[in-house]
Each structure stands twice: as structure tokens, then as C-alpha cells.
N, C-alpha and C positions, 0 to 999 in steps of 0.2 A: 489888186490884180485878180484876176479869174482864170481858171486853170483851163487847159484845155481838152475839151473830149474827148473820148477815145475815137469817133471818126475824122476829126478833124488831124488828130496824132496819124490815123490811118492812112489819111490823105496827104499829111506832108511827108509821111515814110513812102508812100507809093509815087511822088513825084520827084521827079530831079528838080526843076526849077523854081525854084523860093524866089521873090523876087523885095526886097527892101525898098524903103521909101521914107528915110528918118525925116523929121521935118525940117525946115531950112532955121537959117538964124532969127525967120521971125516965129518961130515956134508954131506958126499955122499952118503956111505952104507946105507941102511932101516935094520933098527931091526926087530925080526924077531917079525911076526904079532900076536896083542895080539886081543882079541874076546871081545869086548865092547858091551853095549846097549846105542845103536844110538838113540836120541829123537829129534825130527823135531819140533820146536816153532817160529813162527813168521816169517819162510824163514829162520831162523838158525837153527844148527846141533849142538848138546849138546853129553857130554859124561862124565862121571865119573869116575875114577879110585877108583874101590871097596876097594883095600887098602889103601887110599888116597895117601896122598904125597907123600908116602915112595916107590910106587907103581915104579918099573924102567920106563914103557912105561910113565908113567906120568914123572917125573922127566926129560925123554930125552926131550917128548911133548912139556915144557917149555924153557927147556933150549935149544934143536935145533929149535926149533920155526915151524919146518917143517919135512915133509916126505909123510908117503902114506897113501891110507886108502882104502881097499875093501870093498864092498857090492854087490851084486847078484854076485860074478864073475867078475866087472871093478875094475880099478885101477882108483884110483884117485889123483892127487900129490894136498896135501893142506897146509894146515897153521893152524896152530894149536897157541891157548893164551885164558891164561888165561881166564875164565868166569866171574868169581867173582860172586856177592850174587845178583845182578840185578833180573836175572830169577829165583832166588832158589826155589820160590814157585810153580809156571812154570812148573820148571825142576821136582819137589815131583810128581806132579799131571799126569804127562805129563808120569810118571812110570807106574803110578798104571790101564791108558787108556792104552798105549800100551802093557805092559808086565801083567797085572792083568789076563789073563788067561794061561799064559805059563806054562810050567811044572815046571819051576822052581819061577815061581811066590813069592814062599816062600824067595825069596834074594831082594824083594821090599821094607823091611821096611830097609833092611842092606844098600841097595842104596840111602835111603833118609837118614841117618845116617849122623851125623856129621863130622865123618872122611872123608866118600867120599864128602860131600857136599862141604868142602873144597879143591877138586879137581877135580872140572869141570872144562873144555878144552871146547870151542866154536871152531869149526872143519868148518873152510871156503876153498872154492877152491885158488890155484893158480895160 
């Protein structure tokens, strides 16, 4: 894996829309792209799937282990695994700084939520 820049970091802290694209069951095709909120912590890229595990993009995420991921306009091919609970506090805080004035702001406390908090993806390059 290969770490990500600091404009590239800069870029997905500056956009709300991250957009996923794990690859399908034949490991080649990308599914088609889902609209995430991207959080940048410590050089790492976090993501939540709002329906948790049940979530498809999240399900393929772990189990294809790979695929794409848009922001500004690039493509990106990454790696996508599990987070686990390491960041969880991190990841809460790290909503409420980026997204606390968005318009839809009001899906902040549904993102710190139990169900999504068990389905954070750490989102590294390939």
C-alpha cells in the first residue's frame, strides 16, 4: 500500500463527497459508486457505511478487499479493511469538525451510531 499525500489528504478533508466503488464478486468490475463521508485522521482516510454491515458497498469493501474511490473528480484504486474500534472516538469527533455545518448535518449523531460505527473501512491507496 502507499500512503497518501498530504494534497491528496487535503483534498479529501476539503470535500464532502467521497464516493466508493468496491469491486464486484468478479474482483475486476467496480460497483457502481456509492457517496460516503470521507474523514482524514492521523494520514488515514475513514468511512462509514450509514446502514452498517448490511450496507452492499460495505459488505463487497470487506470481502473484495479492493476497488475505487472518487473525490474532486480523480479516481483512485485503493484497499479498503476493516477499521475496527482503535479510532472510534477519532472517527465521532472527526464528524461533528468536518460535517457540523453541512446541510445535512442533522445525519451526525446517525453516523456516530452504533450500527455504522461497526462498519468503518480504513480507505488506503494501492
Amino acid at each position: 500500500m502507499t500512503a497518501w499525500s498530504t494534497e491528496q489528504l487535503n483534498t479529501i478533508e476539503a470535500h464532502e463527497g467521497f464516493y466508493v466503488s468496491p469491486y464486484r464478486e468478479d474482483g475486476i468490475t467496480h460497483g457502481t459508486p456509492t457517496e460516503t463521508w470521507a474523514l482524514v485522521i492521523d494520514g488515514k482516510v475513514y468511512v462509514r457505511a450509514a446502514n452498517g454491515k448490511d450496507s452492499r458497498w460495505y459488505q463487497a469493501a470487506i470481502t473484495q478487499k479492493a476497488g475505487q474511490v472518487r473525490v474532486a473528480g480523480v479516481i483512485y484504486d485503493v484497499v479498503f479493511e476493516d477499521a475496527g474500534t482503535d479510532d472510534e472516538a477519532l472517527i465521532d469527533s472527526a464528524y461533528e469538525v468536518k460535517y457540523g455545518n453541512a446541510t445535512d448535518a442533522f445525519a451526525i449523531p446517525i453516523m456516530q451510531g452504533e450500527v455504522p460505527k461497526a462498519a468503518a473501512v480504513r480507505v488506503s491507496l494501492r
